[in-house]
ZAMARGU-4260 file (C-alpha; in steps of 0.2 Angstrom, whole numbers, plus 5000, padded with zeros to 4 digits):
<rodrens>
0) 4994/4870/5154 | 4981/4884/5152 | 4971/4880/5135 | 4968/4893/5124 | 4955/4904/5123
5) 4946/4904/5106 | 4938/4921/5102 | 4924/4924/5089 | 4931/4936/5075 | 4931/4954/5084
10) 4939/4972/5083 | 4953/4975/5093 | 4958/4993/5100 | 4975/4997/5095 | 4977/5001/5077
15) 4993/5000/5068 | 5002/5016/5062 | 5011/5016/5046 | 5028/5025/5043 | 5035/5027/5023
20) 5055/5030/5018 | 5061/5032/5003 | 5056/5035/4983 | 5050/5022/4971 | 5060/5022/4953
25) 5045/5027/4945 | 5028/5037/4950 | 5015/5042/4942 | 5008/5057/4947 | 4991/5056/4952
30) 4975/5066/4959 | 4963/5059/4968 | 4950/5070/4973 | 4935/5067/4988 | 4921/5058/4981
35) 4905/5073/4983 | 4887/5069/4988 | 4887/5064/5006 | 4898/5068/5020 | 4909/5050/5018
40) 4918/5054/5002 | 4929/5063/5012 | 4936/5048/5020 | 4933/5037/5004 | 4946/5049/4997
45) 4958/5047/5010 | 4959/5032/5012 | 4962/5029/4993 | 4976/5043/4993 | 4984/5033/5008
50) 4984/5014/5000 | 4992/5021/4982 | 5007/5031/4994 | 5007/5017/5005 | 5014/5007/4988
55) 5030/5019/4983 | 5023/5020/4964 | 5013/5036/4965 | 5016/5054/4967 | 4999/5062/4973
60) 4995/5080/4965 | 4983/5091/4977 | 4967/5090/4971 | 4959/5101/4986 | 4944/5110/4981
65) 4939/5099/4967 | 4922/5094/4968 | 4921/5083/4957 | 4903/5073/4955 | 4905/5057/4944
70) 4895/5066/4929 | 4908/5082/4929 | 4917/5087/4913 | 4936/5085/4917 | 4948/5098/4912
75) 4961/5088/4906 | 4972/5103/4902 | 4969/5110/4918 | 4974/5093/4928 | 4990/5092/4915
80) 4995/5109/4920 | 4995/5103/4939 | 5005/5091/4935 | 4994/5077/4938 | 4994/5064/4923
85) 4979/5054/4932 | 4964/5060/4940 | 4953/5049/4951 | 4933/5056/4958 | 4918/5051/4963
90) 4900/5052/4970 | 4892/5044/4984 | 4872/5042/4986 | 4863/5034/5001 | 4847/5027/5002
95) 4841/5018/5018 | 4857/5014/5023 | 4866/5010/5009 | 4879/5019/5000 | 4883/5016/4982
100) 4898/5025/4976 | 4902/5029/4958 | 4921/5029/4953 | 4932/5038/4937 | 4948/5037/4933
105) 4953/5048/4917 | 4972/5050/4909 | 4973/5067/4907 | 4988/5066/4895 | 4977/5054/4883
110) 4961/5063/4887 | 4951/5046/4891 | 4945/5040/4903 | 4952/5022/4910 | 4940/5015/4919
115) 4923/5017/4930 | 4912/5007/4940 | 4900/5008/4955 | 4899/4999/4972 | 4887/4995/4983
120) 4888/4994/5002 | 4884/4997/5019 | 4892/5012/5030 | 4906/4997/5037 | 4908/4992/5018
125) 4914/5009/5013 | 4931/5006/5018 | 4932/4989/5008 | 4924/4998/4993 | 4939/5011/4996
130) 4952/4998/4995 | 4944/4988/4980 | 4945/5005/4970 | 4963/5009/4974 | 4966/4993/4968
135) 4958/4996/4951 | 4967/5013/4949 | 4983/5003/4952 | 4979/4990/4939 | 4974/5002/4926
140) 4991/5011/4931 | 5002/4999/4931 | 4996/4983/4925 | 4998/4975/4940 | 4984/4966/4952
145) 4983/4980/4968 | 4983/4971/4986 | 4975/4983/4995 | 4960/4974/4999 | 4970/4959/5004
150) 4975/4953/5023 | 4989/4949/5032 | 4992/4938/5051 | 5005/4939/5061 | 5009/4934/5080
155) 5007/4949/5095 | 5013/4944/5111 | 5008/4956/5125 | 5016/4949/5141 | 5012/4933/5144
160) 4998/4932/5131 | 4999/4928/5112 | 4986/4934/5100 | 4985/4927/5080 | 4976/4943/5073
165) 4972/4947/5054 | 4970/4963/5048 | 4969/4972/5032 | 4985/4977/5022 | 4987/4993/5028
170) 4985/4985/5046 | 4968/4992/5052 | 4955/4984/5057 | 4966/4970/5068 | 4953/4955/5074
175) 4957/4943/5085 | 4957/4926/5079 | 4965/4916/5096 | 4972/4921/5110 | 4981/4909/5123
180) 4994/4910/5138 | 5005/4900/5127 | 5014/4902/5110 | 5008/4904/5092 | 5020/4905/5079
185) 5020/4901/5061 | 5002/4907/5053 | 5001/4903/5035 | 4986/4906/5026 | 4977/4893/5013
190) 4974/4898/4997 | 4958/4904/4997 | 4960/4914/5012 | 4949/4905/5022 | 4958/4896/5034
195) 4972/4898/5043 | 4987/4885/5048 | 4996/4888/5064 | 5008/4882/5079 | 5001/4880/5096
200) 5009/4874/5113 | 4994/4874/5123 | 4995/4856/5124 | 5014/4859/5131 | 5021/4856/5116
205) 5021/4863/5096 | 5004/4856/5087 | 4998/4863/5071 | 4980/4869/5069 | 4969/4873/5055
210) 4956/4888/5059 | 4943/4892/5048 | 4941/4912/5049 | 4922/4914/5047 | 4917/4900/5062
215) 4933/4902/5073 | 4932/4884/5071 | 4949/4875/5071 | 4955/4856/5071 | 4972/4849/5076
220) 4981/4845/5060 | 4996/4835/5066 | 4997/4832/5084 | 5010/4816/5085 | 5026/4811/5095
225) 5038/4826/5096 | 5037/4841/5090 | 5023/4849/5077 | 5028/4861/5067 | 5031/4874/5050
230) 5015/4871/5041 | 5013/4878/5024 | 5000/4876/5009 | 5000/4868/4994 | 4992/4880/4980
235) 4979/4867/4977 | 4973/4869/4996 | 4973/4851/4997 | 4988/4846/5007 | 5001/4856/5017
240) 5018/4851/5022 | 5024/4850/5041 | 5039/4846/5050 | 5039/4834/5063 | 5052/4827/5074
245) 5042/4809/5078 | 5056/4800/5070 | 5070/4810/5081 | 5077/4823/5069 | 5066/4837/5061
250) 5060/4830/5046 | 5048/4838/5032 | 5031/4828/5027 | 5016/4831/5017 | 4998/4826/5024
255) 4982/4832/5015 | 4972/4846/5025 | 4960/4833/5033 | 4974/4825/5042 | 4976/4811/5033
260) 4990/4802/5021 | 5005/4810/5031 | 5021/4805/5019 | 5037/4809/5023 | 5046/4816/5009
265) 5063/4812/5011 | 5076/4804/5024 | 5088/4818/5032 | 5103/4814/5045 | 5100/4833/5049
270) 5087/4845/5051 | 5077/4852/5037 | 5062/4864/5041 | 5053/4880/5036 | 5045/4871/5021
275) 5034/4878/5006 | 5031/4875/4991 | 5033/4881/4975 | 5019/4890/4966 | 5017/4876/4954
280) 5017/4863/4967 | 5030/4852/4962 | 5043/4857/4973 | 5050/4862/4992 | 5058/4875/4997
285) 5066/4871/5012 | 5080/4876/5026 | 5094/4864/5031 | 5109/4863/5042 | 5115/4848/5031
290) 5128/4855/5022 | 5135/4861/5039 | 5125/4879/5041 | 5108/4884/5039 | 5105/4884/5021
295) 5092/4885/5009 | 5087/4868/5000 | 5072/4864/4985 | 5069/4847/4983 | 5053/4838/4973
300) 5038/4835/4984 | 5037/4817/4978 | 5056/4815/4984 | 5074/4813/4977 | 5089/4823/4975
305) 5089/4840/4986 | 5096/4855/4976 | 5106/4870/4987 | 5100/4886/4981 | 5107/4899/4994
310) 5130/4903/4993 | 5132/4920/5000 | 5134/4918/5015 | 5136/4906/5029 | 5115/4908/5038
315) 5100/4910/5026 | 5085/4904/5033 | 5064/4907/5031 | 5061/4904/5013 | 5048/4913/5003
320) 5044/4911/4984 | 5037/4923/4974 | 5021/4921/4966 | 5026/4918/4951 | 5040/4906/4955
325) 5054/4917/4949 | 5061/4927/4965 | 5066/4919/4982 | 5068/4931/4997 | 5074/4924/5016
330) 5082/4931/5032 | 5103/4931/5030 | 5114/4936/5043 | 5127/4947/5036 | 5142/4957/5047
335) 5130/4950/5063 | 5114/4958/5056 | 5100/4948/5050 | 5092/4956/5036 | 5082/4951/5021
340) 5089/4947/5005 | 5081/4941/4988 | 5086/4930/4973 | 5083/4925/4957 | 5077/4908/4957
345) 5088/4903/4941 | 5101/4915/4938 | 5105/4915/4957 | 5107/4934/4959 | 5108/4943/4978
350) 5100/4958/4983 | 5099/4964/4999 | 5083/4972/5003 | 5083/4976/5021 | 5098/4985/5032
355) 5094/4974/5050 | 5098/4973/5061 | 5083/4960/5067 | 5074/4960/5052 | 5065/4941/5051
360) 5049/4931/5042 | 5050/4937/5026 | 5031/4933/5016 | 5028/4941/4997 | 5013/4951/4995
365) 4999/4941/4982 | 5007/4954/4969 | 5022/4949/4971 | 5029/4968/4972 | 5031/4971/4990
370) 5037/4960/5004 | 5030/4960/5022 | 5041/4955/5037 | 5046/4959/5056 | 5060/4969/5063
375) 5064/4977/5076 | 5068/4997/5077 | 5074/5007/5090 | 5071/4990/5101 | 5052/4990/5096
380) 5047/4974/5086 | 5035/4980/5072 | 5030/4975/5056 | 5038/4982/5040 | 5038/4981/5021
385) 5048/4983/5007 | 5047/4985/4991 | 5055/4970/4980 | 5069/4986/4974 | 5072/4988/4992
390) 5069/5007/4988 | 5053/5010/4998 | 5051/5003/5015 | 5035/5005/5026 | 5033/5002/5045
395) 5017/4998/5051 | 5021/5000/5071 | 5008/4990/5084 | 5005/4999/5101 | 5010/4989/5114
400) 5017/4973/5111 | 5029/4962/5101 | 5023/4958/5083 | 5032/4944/5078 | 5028/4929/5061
405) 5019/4940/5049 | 5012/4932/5034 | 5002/4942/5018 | 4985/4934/5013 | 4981/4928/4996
410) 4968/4935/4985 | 4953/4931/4988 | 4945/4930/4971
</rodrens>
């Protein structure tokens, strides 16, 4: 078997392209204006104006012609009468290379001003800085953490050759992290964002790998008799849990991130897989054929009594939780479409967020407000996201090649 050819962390060309549908409940109308002072705050403002209607809950207002310098008085009145209830502006300086950029943001129905800070950076860092405000304005908006400077990972099989890149959330800026002749499947990311786990069959058959992003530096985290498999982080970054079939059947086990202390966590006479734990650490959620279809399981990670979670429907596999424990979303197959549907974890409630017909690996945004996942449209496999309403999806189409196994990144501080 060809072995796998390990990169260090470098751009690759194709860029993903981002396609929105549909209307969030609420928006808040917004202007964002280009940041003045040097020839960059053009972009800066773009690229803000994109991540806020990349995420459903804002209606930009034109703000062409602005110029706006950080020290400007604001006309609320004027602003109001536009229609915009927020305004967003700026100023960038450079000396010797470095850029700091000075950010408002003001409610012009209140008259105040919400928030304002300053970043520092190189030219490369400009578009991080653009990202990190955008998730401030959608803090002070909506009270809720902004993802926009966070990543995601997914699989991209051109041909005969699979690459596991990361990029940012809004799927620029893809770096290669491995690439090999032979399948990758099931990135998950630790929770400090600096490792990732995978599947490899270089060795000609499934092993699970640990990577460290900054090195490209990995370690074969379970390489035993059978299969290797489904590897998923505890919140702790401690341990993870794996599947592995060493015993016969595919089982689930825990082992702690140095390879060490492999526990099995319960005895099965059928498959259970796809584990991951709850954000609090004390459970599994897991899929299982046991009670005759694929369904999904949560059982404690020390062992004991499995509980069914999943009815509607006779297939629900690739289990998700939400970050804050309450919502479960997985892949269902429903009139011979697999789409993704959400629950609540205790009151047991179905949505169905997706339409199909291919839609697979479903992974919660570190907000909890949107969910990232693969599909395949118009017989293209792409990356997509919805939000958790299901009323705003987003389709962030790769150039040649089949992306497949996506999974959101956490944040990182």
């Amino acid at each position: 078997m060809a072995a796998a050819g390990l990169l260090a962390t470098r751009p690759v060309q194709a860029q993903l392209r981002v396609d929105i549908s549909g209307v969030g409940a609420t928006q808040y109308p917004i202007a964002i204006a280009d940041f003045t002072g040097d020839p960059h705050g053009q972009a800066v403002g773009e690229v803000i104006r994109a991540d806020l209607t990349r995420s459903g809950q804002f209606k930009l207002i034109n703000a062409t012609g602005a110029n706006l310098d950080v020290n400007s008085s604001i006309a609320y009145d004027d602003w109001r009468n536009r229609g915009a209830d927020y305004l967003a502006y700026g100023s960038i300086s450079q000396t010797g290379g470095q850029f700091k950029v000075d950010y408002r943001l003001v409610d012009s129905v209140r008259r105040t001003q919400l928030d304002g800070v300053a970043f520092a950076g190189n030219e490369k860092e400009l578009r991080r800085i653009s990202h990190q405000i955008a998730d401030r304005i959608y803090e002070k908006i909506t009270g809720v953490r902004g993802v926009f400077s966070t990543r995601i990972a997914y699989v991209l099989q051109r041909g005969n050759t699979y690459e596991l890149q990361i990029a940012d959330a809004d799927g620029q800026n893809p770096q290669v992290m491995l690439r090999s002749q032979q399948s990758i499947i099931s990135p998950a990311w630790s929770p400090d964002g600096k490792r990732l786990a995978y599947v490899s069959f270089e060795l000609g058959k499934p092993v699970v790998y640990v990577q460290t992003l900054a090195t490209g530096n990995r370690v074969p985290l379970a390489n035993f008799k059978g299969n290797n498999s489904a590897p998923a982080w505890a919140p702790n970054g401690q341990q993870l849990s794996i599947v592995l079939s060493r015993d016969g059947i595919s089982q689930i086990y825990t082992i702690n991130a140095d390879g060490s202390n492999l526990r099995r966590v319960m005895r099965s006479p059928l498959i259970d897989t796809e584990p991951v734990y709850t954000p609090d650490g004390g459970s599994l959620v897991f899929t299982s054929d046991r009670g005759g279809n694929p369904q999904i399981y949560q059982v404690p990670v020390g062992g004991g009594n499995a509980q069914r979670l999943t009815f509607s429907g006779s297939y629900n596999i690739s289990p998700a939780v939400s970050p804050d424990g309450n919502k479960l979303v997985y892949v269902t197959q429903r009139d011979g479409a697999f789409r993704i549907a959400m629950q609540d974890m205790g009151a047991g409630n179905e949505q169905l967020l997706t339409a199909g017909p291919d839609d697979e690996s479903p992974s919660f945004a570190p907000n909890g407000m949107q969910v990232l996942y693969s599909s395949v449209q118009g017989g293209r496999s792409v990356l997509a996201v919805t939000s958790i309403d299901g009323r705003v999806r987003q389709t962030l189409s790769a150039l040649n090649g089949k992306v497949r196994e996506p999974t959101w990144g956490p944040f990182i501080n």
